[in-house]
C-alpha positions in Angstrom: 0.0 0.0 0.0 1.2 3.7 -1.3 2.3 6.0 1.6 -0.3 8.4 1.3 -2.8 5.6 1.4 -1.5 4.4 4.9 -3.7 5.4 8.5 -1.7 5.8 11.5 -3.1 4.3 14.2 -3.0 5.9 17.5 -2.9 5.0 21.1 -6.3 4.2 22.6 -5.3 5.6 25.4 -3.8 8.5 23.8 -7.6 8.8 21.9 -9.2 9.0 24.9 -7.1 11.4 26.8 -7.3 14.0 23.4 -11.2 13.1 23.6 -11.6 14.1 26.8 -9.5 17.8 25.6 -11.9 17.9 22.9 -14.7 17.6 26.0 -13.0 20.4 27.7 -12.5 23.0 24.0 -16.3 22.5 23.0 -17.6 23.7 26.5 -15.0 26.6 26.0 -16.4 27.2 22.3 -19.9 27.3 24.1 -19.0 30.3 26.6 -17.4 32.2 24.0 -20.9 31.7 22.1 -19.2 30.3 19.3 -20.3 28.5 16.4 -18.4 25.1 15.1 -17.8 27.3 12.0 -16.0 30.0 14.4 -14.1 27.3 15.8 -12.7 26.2 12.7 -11.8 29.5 10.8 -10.1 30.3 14.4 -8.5 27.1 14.0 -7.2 27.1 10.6 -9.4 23.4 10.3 -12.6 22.8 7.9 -15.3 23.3 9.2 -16.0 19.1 8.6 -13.0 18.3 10.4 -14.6 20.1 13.7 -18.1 19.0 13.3 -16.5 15.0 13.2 -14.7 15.6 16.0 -18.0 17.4 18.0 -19.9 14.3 17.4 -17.2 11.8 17.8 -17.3 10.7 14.4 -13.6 10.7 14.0 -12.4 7.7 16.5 -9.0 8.6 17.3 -8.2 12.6 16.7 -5.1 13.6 16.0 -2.9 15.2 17.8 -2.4 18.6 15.8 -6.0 18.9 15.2 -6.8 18.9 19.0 -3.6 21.1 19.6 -4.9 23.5 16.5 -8.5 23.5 18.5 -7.3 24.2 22.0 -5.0 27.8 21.1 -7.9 28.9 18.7 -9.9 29.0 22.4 -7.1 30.5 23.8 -5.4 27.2 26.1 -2.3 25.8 25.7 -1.4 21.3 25.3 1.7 19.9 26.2 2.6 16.6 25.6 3.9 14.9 29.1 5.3 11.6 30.1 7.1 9.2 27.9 6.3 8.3 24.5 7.0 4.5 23.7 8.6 4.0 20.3 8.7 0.1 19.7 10.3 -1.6 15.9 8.3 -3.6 13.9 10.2 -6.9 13.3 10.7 -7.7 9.8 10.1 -11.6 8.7 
């Protein structure tokens, strides 16, 4: 399979942790009395891209769309603790 055909898949645990961020920006989109579409013209995202990840559509968000997200409402995220980087093992 091409490259550009190829999904990363992230951590579960990592996906939840972002989801729960994405819990946190779309309260803070509410009190600023913004719309999705706000939200993503703040954010530099389509305006698909935030209504997927609104209503959980998209599983496993990544990480610079949640980042993009959270300084558009005006908070900082910082990655913490230690990334795991494993090898596949070639046959």
């Amino acid at each position: 399979m091409p490259k550009s055909h190829m999904h990363h898949r992230s951590d579960p645990v990592a996906s939840k942790a972002l989801n729960h961020i994405l819990d946190k920006i779309f309260v803070e989109r509410f009190g600023l009395g913004w719309t999705n579409e706000k939200l993503a013209t703040e954010a530099g995202l389509h305006l698909n891209t935030v209504y997927r990840l609104a209503h959980r559509i998209t599983e496993r968000p990544q990480f610079r769309s949640v980042y993009r997200l959270a300084r558009a409402v005006g908070r900082t995220l910082m990655l913490s603790g230690m990334m795991k980087v494993s090898k596949r093992k070639v046959a």
